[in-house]
C-alpha positions in Angstrom: 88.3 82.5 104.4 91.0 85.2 105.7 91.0 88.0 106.3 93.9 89.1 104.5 96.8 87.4 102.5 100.3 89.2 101.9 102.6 88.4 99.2 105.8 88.2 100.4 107.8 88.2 103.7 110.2 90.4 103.6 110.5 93.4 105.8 107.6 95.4 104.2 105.0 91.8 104.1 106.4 90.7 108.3 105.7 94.2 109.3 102.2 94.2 107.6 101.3 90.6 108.8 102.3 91.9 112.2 100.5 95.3 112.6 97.2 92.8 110.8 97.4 90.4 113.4 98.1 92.7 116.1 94.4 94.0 114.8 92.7 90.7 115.4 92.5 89.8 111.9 93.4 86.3 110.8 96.5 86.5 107.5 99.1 84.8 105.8 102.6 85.4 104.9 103.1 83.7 101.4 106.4 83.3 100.5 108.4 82.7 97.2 111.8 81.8 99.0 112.7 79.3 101.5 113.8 81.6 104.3 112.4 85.3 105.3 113.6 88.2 104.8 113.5 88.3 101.4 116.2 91.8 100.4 117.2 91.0 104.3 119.2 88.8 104.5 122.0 87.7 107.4 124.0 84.6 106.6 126.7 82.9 109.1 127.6 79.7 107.6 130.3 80.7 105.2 132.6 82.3 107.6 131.4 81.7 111.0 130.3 85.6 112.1 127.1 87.3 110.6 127.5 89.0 107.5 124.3 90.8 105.8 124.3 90.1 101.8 121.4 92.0 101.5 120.8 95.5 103.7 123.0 96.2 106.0 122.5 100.0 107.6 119.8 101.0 109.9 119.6 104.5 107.6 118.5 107.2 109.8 118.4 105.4 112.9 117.7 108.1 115.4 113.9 107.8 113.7 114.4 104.1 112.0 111.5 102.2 113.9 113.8 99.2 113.2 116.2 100.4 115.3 114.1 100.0 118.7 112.6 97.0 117.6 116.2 95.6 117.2 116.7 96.7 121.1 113.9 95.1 122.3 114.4 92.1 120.8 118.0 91.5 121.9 119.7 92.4 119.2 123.0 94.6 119.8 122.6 98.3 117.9 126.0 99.6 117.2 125.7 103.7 117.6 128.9 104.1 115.9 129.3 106.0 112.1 130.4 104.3 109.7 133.1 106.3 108.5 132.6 106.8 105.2 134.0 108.7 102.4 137.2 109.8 104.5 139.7 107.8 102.8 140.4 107.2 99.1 143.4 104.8 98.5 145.0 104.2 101.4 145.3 107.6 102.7 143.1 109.7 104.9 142.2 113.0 103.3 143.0 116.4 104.7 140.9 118.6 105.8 141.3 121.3 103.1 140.1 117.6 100.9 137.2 117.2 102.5 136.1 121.0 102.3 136.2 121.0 98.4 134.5 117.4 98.5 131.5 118.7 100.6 131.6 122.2 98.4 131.0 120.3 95.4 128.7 117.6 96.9 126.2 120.9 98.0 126.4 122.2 94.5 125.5 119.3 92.9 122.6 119.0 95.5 121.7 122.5 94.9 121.7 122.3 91.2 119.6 118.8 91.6 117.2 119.9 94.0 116.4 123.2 91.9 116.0 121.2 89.1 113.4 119.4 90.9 111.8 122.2 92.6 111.3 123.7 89.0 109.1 120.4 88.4 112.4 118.9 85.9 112.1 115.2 86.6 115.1 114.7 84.4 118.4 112.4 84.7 120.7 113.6 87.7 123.5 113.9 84.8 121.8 116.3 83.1 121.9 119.1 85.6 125.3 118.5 87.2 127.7 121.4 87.3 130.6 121.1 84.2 133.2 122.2 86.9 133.0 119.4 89.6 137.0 118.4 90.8 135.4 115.7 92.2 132.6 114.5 89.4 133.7 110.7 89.5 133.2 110.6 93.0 130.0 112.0 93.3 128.9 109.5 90.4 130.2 106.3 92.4 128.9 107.5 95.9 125.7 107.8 93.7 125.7 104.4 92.6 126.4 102.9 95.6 123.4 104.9 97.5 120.8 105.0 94.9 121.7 101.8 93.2 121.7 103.9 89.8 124.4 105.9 87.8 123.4 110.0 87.7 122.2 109.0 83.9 119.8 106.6 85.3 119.1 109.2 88.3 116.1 110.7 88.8 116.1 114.5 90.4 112.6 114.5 92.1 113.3 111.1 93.5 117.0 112.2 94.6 115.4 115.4 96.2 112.5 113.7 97.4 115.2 111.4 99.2 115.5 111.7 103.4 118.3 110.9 104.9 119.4 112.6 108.0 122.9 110.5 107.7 122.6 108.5 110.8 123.8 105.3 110.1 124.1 102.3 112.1 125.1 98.9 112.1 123.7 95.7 113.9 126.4 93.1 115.2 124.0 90.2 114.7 123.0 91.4 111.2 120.2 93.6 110.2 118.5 90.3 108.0 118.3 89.1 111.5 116.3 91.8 112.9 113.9 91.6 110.5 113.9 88.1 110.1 113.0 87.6 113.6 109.8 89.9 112.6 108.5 86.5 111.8 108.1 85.0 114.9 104.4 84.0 115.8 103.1 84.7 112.3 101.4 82.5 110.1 104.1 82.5 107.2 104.6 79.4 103.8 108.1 79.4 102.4 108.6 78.1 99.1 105.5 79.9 97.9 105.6 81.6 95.2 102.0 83.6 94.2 101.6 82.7 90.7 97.7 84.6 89.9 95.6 87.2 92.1 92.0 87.1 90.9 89.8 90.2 92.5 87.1 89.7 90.0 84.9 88.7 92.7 83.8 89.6 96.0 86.4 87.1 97.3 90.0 87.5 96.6 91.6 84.4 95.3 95.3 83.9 95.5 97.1 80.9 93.8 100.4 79.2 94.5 101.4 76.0 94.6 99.9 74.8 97.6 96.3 75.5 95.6 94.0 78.2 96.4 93.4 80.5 99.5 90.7 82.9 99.7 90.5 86.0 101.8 88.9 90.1 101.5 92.1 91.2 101.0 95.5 91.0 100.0 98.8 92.7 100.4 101.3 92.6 97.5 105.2 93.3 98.8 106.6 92.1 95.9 109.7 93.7 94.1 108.5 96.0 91.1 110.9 94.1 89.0 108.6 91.1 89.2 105.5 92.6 89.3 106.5 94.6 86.1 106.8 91.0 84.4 103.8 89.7 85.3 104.8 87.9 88.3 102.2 87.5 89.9 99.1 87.5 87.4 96.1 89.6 88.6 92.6 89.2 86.9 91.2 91.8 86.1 94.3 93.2 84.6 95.3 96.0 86.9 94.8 100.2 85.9 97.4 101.0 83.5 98.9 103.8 86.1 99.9 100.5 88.2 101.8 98.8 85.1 103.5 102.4 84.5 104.1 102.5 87.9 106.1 98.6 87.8 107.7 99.7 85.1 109.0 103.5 86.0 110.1 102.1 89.7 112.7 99.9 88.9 115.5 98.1 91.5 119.0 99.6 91.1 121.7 97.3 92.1 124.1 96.6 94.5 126.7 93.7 94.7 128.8 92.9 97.9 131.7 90.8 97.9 132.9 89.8 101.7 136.7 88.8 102.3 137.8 86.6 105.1 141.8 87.5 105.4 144.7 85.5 107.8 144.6 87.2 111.6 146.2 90.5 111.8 146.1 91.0 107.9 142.8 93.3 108.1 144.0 97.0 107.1 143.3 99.6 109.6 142.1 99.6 113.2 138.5 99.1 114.3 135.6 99.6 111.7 137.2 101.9 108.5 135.8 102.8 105.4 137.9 103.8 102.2 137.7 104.1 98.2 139.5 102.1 96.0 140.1 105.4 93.6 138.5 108.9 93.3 138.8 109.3 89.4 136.5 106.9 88.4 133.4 105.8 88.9 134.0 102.4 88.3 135.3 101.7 91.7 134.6 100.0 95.0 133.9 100.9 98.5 135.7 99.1 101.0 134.7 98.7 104.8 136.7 97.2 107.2 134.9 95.2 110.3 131.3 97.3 108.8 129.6 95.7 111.9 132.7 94.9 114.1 133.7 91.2 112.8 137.0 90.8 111.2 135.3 90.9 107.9 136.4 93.0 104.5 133.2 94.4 102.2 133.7 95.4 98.8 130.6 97.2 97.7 129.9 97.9 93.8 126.9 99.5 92.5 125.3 100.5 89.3 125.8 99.4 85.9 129.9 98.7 87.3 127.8 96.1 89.7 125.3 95.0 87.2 128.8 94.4 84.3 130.5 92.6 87.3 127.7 90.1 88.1 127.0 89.6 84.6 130.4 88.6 84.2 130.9 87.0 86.9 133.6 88.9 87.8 132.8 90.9 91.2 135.3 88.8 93.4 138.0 89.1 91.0 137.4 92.9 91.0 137.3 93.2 94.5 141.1 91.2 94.7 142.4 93.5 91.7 141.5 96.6 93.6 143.3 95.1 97.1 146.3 94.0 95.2 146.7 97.7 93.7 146.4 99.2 96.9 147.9 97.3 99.7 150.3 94.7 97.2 150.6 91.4 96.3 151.3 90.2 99.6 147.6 91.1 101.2 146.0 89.3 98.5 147.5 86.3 99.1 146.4 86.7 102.8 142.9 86.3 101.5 141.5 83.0 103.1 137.7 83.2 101.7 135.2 85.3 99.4 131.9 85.2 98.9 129.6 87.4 96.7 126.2 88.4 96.0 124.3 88.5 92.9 121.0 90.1 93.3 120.6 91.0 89.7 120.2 87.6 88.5 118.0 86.8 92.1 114.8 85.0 90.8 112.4 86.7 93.8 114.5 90.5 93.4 116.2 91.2 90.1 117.8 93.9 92.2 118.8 95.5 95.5 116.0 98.4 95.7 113.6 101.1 94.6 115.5 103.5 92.4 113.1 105.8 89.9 113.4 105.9 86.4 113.8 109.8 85.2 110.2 111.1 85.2 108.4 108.8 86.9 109.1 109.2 90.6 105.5 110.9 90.6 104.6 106.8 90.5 105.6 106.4 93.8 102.4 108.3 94.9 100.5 105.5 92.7 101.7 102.4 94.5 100.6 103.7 97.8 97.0 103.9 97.0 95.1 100.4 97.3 92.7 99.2 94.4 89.3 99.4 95.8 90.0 98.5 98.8 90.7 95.4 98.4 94.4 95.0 96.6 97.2 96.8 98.3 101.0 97.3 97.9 103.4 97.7 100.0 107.6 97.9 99.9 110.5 100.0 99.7 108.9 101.7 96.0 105.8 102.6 98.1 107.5 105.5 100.0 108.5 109.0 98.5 111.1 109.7 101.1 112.2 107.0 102.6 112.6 104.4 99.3 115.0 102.0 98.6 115.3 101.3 102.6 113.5 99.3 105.4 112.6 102.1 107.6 110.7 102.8 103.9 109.3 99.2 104.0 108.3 99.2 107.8 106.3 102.3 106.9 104.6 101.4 104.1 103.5 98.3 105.3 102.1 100.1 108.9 100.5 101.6 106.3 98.8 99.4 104.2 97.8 97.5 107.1 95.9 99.9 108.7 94.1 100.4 105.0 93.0 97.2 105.0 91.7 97.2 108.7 89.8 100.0 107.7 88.6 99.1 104.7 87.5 95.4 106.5 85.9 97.4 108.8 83.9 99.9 106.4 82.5 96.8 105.3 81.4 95.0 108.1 79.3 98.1 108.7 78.1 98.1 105.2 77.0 95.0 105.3 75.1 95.2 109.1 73.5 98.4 107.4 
């Protein structure tokens, strides 16, 4: 018997495994996909470089624990911003731009964050100043962080929120990083958990492969999955965790990566600009985002959720290029690729984003079920959701619950 099972290896399940086994107990990594990583994910073979389809930014890195992890195990950190939000179109903005862009962005915060303070867990959209010159582009900078449009937009969650705006990049990928989290552990691909029975003293997880039994286990699975059912658990689990799977959503992000002719990239070194700043149906651009000749069109929200759906993300992404820089640059466009990671079997979305009122739900997934059942991810965090500093710390933290609560009963049972 194990000691402990977790379900799932992406950055949340490797980072428990490791911090189990690094406590002498014996676990396994079961795993739906047939890779790691899971929301992590770095992929060469379409264009030659490393391009990350799923997270991307080491969010702020100067406190990321992924960050010197990434150092230590040779992995290049780029210490660079990225430059976002300075360009929209093809022009830089001025400064006197930027200084009523910031003005509104603090009111909006302010009016958000009192909203929250005052114990209104309400949509974002709600409590938004009438008088914003720049409303459209707060709502797509929105969808693209939170995953979320401000209708869909929590207030204590967005207050909650903890960001100190660092932002790095990894030139290898960051799926890499936390792929190579792997190394060493005991870890099944192509292992999907389909039933978790606690009813006994024994935990007993099944999959495919049978059967394992172990004291207990770690569940990292998305709350999009685990709000359908997937996996079973026997006993049915306290209705605050089925509110909880259902209030803590993913919100959605879609990429689409351009490979263009040599030369053809627009701008010099690693650039970021918006397509337009009227709408909120638009598309972040970044050029070289971790320092390969590589364009990334980034869509979020129910725009990235209509685009997928339709299958109609690249074709955006072209339309948007062709507006801005003509004709002429589109045809320079050698390859494309896109994600999809709404219609992702193992995700149904990119990450944690609260459902108005039920941020307070967060609190609910990090407490384990006697001891024995556990969850771990980027929902589990009240700060630092939705990213993998969030994951790496809420599976540290889960893992040193179940070490104790192994240990509480060894004692038990010698008393």
């Amino acid at each position: 018997m194990l000691d402990a099972i977790v379900v799932g290896a992406g950055a949340a399940g490797l980072t428990t495994a490791r911090e189990l086994a690094r406590s002498g107990l014996s676990v396994r990594v079961l795993e739906a996909r047939d890779r790691v990583g899971g929301r992590a994910w770095t992929e060469r073979l379409t264009f030659g470089v490393p391009i990350d389809r799923g997270c991307a930014w080491l969010h702020s890195a100067e406190q990321n624990p992924w960050a010197p992890y990434a150092r230590a195990h040779g992995f290049t950190v780029l210490e660079r911003p990225p430059d976002w939000g300075q360009r929209i179109g093809r022009e830089r903005l001025s400064a006197a731009q930027r200084a009523r862009r910031d003005a509104d962005w603090d009111r909006a915060a302010e009016a958000i964050t009192a909203a929250a303070a005052a114990g209104r867990d309400v949509p974002v959209s709600t409590v938004l100043p009438d008088d914003l010159e720049f409303r459209p582009h707060f709502d797509a900078i929105m969808s693209w962080w939170m995953g979320v449009d401000t209708h869909e937009l929590s207030t204590v969650d967005f207050a909650a929120s903890d960001d100190s705006e660092t932002n790095w990049a990894v030139a290898e990928g960051l799926g890499a990083v936390v792929a190579s989290a792997a190394r060493g552990l005991d870890v099944a691909l192509a292992c999907p958990v389909s039933a978790i029975d606690w009813s006994g003293r024994r935990i007993r997880v099944t999959s495919p492969r049978g059967m394992l039994e172990c004291q207990a286990v770690v569940v990292t699975v998305p709350t999009t999955l685990l709000a359908r059912g997937e996996p079973r658990f026997t006993p049915a689990l306290p209705p605050e965790y089925e509110e909880a799977f259902a209030g803590l959503p993913l919100g959605l992000a879609n990429k689409v990566f351009l490979e263009v002719e040599d030369g053809a990239l627009p701008f010099e070194g690693t650039t970021n600009f918006i397509a337009s700043g009227t709408t909120v149906r638009t598309t972040s651009f970044s050029v070289r985002p971790a320092g390969h000749d590589v364009l990334l069109a980034y869509f979020g929200g129910g725009y990235a959720r209509e685009l997928e759906r339709d299958g109609a993300l690249v074709a955006a992404a072209r339309e948007e290029l062709a507006r801005l820089f003509g004709a002429d640059f589109e045809r320079r466009i050698r390859r494309t690729t896109a994600t999809a990671w709404a219609g992702d079997p193992w995700a149904r979305g990119s990450y944690s984003a609260a459902k108005p009122g039920f941020a307070r739900c967060r609190a609910t997934l990090g407490r384990p079920l006697a001891g024995r059942v556990f969850f771990a991810g980027d929902a589990c965090t009240t700060q630092t959701f939705g990213e993998i500093n969030g994951a790496w710390e809420s599976g540290v933290a889960a893992a040193r619950g179940v070490a104790a609560a192994l240990a509480e009963r060894v004692g038990s049972d010698a008393a």
